[in-house]
N, C-alpha and C positions, 0 to 999 in steps of 0.2 A: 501471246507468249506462252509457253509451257508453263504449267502447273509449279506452284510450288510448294504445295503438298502432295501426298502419294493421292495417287487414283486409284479408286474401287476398281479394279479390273475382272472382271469373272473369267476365269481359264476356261477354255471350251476343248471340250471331248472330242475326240477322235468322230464319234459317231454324226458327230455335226457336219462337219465336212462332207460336202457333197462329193462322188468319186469322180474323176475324169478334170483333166487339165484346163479347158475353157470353163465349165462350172465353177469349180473353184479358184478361177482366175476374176470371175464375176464377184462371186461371194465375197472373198475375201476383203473388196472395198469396204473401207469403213472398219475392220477390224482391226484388231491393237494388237503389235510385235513388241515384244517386253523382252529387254537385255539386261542381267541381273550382273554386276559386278562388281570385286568386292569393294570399287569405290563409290558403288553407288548403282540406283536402280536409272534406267533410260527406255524410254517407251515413245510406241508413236502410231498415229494411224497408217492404215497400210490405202494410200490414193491412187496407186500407179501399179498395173501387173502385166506382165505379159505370160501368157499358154504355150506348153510345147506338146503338143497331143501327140499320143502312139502314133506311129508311122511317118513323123514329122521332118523331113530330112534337114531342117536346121536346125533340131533338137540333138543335143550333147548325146540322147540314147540311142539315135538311130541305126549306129552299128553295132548294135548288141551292148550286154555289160561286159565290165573293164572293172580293173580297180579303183582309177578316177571318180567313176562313174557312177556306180554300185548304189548307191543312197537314192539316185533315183527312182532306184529298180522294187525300193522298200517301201508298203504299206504308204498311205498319202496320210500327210504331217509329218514326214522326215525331213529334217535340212539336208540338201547337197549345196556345199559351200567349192569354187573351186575360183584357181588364182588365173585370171586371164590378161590375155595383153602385156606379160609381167609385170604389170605393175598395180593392181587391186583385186580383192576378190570381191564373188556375188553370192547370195543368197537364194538360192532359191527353194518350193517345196516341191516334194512329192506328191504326186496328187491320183495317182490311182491306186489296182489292188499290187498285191507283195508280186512281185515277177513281170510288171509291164515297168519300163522304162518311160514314163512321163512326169511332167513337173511346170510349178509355175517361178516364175523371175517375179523376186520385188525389185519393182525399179525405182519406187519414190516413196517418203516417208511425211508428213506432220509431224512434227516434233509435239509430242504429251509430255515427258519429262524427261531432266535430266540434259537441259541444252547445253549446262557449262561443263559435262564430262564430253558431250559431244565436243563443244569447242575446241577441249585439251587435245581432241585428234585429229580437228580439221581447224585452226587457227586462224583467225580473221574471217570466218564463213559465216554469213548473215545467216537467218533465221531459215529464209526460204529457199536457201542453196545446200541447207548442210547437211542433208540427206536427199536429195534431187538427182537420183539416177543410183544406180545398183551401185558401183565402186565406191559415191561418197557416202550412199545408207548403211556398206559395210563396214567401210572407213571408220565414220562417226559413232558407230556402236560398237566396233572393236570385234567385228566378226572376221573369224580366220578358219584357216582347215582344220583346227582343231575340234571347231564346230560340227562337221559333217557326218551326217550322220544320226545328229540328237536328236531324238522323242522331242516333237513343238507341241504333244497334248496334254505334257503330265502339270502341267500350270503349276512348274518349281523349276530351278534348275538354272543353268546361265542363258537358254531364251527359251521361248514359252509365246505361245499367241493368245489373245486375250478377245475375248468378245468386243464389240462398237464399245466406245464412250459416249458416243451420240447416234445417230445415225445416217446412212450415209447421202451425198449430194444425189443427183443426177447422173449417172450412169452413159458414159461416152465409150465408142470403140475405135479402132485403126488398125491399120498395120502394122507390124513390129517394126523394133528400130536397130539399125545396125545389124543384118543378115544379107545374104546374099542368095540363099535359095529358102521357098516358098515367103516368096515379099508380096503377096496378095492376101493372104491371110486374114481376117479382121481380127488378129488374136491378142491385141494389145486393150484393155481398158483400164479406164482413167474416170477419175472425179470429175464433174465438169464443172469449169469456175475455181479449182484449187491452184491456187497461187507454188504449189509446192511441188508438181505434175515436172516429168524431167523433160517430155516430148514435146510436138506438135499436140497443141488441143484444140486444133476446128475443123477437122476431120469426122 
């Protein structure tokens, strides 16, 4: 179960971030995504990422920037938050320099704290569903458009990334989920063994 007192989280700097969208789609496992809100702080490791590298034609950047878009085109640790399917948004970061359009997707979350705000936005969602796939990780921490766009390095602010709380499992890849063009890819990695993983994990 989630903490229930706060966790030492150390905010990690811009300069930590490795550049380029599969690097920091690696990296990031095991890292801690911190949603600061004024009802309360919600946190969680990041086990699930999928990569959309420069030149990626199922990447949101591939036909240049847009207004939509623009956050991914920003320095890597930016959120682009955008609404799809109409009916939830996603998370995802920026991951290269200022002017390349790439970025990585959190798809899945552990809950570190803060599971009964998450409940308040996903109702009756067990422990290991309520952050399991991008819609319910935004869902559940109350990420919206409003978000798009935010500095994730300055370790203040309404989200923020935080260094490991432990460190991380076993390191698995696949193909991404729900695309239709480059579905070969190995750009998706996952925990291996985490109960909290949204995909296929024996790939």
């Amino acid at each position: 179960m989630p903490a229930e007192r706060p966790i030492a989280i150390r905010p990690l700097a811009r300069a930590e971030l490795p550049s380029g969208a599969a690097a920091l789609a690696r990296w990031l496992l095991g890292k801690t995504l911190v949603r600061q809100r004024q009802d309360g702080r919600i946190s969680g490791r990041i086990v699930e990422t999928e990569a959309y590298v420069s030149g990626d034609a199922s990447g949101h950047a591939f036909k240049g920037k847009t207004a939509r878009n623009a956050s991914l085109f920003l320095e890597r640790g930016h959120a682009y938050v955008y609404f799809i399917y109409g009916c939830w948004f996603s998370l995802n970061i920026s991951a290269g320099r200022a002017g390349v359009g790439t970025g990585v997707l959190l798809r899945a979350l552990e809950p570190l704290e803060g599971f009964d705000l998450m409940v308040r936005r996903r109702p009756g969602a067990k422990l290991s569903d309520i952050a399991r796939g991008p819609g319910r990780l935004a869902t559940a921490l109350g990420i919206t458009r409003e978000l798009d766009g935010l500095d994730l390095c300055t370790g203040r602010g309404a989200l923020w990334l935080g260094d490991a709380v432990r460190p991380a499992g076993r390191l698995r890849r696949s193909t991404r989920i729900g695309i239709s063009r480059e579905t070969t890819r190995l750009l998706r990695f996952y925990e291996e063994g985490s109960p909290f993983v949204s995909g296929p994990r024996g790939r």
